[in-house]
ROVO-524164 format. One line per 2 residues: number of its first residue (from 1); their letters; for each residue x, y, z negated of N, C-alpha, C. Coordinates in nm, 3 decimals. Example, Ala and Ser with C-alpha at 12.3 -4.5 7.8 and 13.67 -1.06 7.14 Angstrom:
# residues 2
1> AS> 1.319 -0.569 -0.780 1.230 -0.450 -0.780 1.320 -0.330 -0.780  1.285 -0.225 -0.708 1.367 -0.106 -0.714 1.290 0.003 -0.787
//
This chain:
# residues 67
1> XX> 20.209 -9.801 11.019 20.147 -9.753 10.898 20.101 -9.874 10.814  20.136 -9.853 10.686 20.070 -9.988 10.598 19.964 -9.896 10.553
3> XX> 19.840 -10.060 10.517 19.714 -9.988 10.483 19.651 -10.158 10.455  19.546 -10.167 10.351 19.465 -10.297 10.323 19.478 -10.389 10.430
5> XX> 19.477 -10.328 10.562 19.481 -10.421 10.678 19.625 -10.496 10.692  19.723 -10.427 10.633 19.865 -10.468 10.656 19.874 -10.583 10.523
7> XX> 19.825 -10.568 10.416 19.820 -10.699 10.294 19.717 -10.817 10.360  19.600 -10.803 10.466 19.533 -10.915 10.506 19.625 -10.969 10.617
9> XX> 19.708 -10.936 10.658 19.792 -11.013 10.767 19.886 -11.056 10.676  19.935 -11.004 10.574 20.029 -11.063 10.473 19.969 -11.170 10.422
11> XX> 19.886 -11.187 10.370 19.780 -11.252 10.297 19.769 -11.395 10.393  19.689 -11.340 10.531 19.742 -11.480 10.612 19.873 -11.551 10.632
13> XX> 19.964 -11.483 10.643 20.097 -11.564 10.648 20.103 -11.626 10.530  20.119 -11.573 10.433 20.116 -11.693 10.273 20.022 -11.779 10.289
15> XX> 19.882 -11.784 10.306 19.774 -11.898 10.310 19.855 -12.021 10.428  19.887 -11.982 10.549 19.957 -12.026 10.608 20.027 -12.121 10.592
17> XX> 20.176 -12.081 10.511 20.291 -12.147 10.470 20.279 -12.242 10.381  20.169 -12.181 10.292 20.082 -12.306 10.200 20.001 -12.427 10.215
19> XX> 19.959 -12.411 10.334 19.907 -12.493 10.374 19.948 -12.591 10.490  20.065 -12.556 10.542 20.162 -12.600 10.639 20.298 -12.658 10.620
21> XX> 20.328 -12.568 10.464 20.473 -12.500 10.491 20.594 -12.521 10.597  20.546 -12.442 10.652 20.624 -12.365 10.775 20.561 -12.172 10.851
23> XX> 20.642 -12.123 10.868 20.612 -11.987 10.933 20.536 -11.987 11.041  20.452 -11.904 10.994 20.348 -11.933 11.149 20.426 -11.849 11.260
25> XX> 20.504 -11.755 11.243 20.589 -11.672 11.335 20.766 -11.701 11.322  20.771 -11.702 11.428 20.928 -11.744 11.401 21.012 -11.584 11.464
27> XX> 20.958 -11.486 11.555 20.985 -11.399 11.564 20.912 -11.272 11.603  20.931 -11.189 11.630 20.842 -11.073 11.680 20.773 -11.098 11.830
29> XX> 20.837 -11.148 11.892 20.780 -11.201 12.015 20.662 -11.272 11.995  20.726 -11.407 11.903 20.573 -11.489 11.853 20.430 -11.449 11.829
31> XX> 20.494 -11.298 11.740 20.404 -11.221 11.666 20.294 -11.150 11.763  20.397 -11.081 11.877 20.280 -10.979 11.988 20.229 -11.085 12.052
33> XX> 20.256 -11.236 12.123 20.173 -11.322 12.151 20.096 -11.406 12.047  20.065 -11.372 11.953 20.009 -11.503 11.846 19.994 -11.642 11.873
35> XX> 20.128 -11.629 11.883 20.207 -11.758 11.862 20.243 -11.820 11.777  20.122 -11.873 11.696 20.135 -11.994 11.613 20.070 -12.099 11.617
37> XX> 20.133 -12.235 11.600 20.067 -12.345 11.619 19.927 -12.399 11.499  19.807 -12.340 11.631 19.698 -12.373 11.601 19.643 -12.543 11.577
39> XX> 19.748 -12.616 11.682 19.711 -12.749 11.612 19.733 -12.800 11.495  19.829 -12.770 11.444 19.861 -12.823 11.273 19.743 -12.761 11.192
41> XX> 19.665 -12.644 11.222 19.507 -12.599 11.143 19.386 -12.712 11.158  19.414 -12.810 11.269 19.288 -12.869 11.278 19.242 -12.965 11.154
43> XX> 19.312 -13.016 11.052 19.332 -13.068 10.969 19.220 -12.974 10.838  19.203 -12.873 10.843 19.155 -12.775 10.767 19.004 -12.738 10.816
45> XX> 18.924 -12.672 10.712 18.816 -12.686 10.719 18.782 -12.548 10.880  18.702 -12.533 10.926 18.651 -12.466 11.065 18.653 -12.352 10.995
47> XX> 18.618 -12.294 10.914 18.561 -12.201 10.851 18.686 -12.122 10.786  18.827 -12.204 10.734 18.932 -12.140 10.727 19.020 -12.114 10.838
49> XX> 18.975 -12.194 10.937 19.055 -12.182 11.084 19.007 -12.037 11.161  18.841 -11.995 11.118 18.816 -11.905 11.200 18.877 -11.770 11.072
51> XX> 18.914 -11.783 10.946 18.970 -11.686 10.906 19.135 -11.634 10.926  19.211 -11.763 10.983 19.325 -11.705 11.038 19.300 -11.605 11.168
53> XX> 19.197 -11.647 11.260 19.181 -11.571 11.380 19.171 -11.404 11.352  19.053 -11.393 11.220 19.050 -11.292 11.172 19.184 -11.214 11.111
55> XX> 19.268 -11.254 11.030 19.363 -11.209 10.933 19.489 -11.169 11.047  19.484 -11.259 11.124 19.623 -11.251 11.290 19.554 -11.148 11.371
57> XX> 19.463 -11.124 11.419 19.407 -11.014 11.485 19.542 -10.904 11.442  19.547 -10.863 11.587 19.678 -10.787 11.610 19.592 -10.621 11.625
59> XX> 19.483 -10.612 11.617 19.391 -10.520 11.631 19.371 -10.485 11.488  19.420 -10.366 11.379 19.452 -10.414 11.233 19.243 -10.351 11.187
61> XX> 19.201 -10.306 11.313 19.087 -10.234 11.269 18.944 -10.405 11.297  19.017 -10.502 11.368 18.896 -10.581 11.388 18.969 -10.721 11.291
63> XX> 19.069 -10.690 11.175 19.100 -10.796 11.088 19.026 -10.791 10.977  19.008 -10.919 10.920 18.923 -10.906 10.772 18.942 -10.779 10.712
65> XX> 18.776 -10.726 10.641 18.785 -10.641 10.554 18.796 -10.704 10.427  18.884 -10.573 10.329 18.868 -10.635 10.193 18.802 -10.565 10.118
67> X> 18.737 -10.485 10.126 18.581 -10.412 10.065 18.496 -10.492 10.070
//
C-alpha cells in the first residue's frame, strides 16, 4: 500500500544519492536487510545520520512522520 510513509522512504533514497551519489540499495534483498553502507554517512552531520535510520525503518508505522 502507498501512503506518506511510502514518499518518506522515497524521500530518503534521494537525500541519499545526493549526498553520496550512489544507491543506497542495489536490490530487494539489500532492501529487507538494510543494507546500505552506513560508513560513507559518517562524513555527515549525526543528526542527519539518525534521520536515515528513521526514513529506512522497514516498519512504515515507526518511519518519520510528515504531519
Amino acid at each position: 500500500m502507498v501512503t506518506d510513509k511510502t514518499d518518506v522512504w522515497a524521500l530518503g533514497v534521494i537525500l541519499y544519492e545526493m549526498l553520496t551519489l550512489k544507491k543506497p540499495f542495489e536490490d530487494v534483498e539489500d532492501i529487507k536487510a538494510l543494507k546500505y553502507d552506513k560508513k560513507i554517512l559518517f562524513f555527515i552531520d549525526k543528526r542527519l545520520r539518525s534521520l536515515f535510520k528513521e526514513v529506512f525503518d522497514l516498519n512504515p508505522g515507526k518511519r518519520l512522520n510528515v504531519s
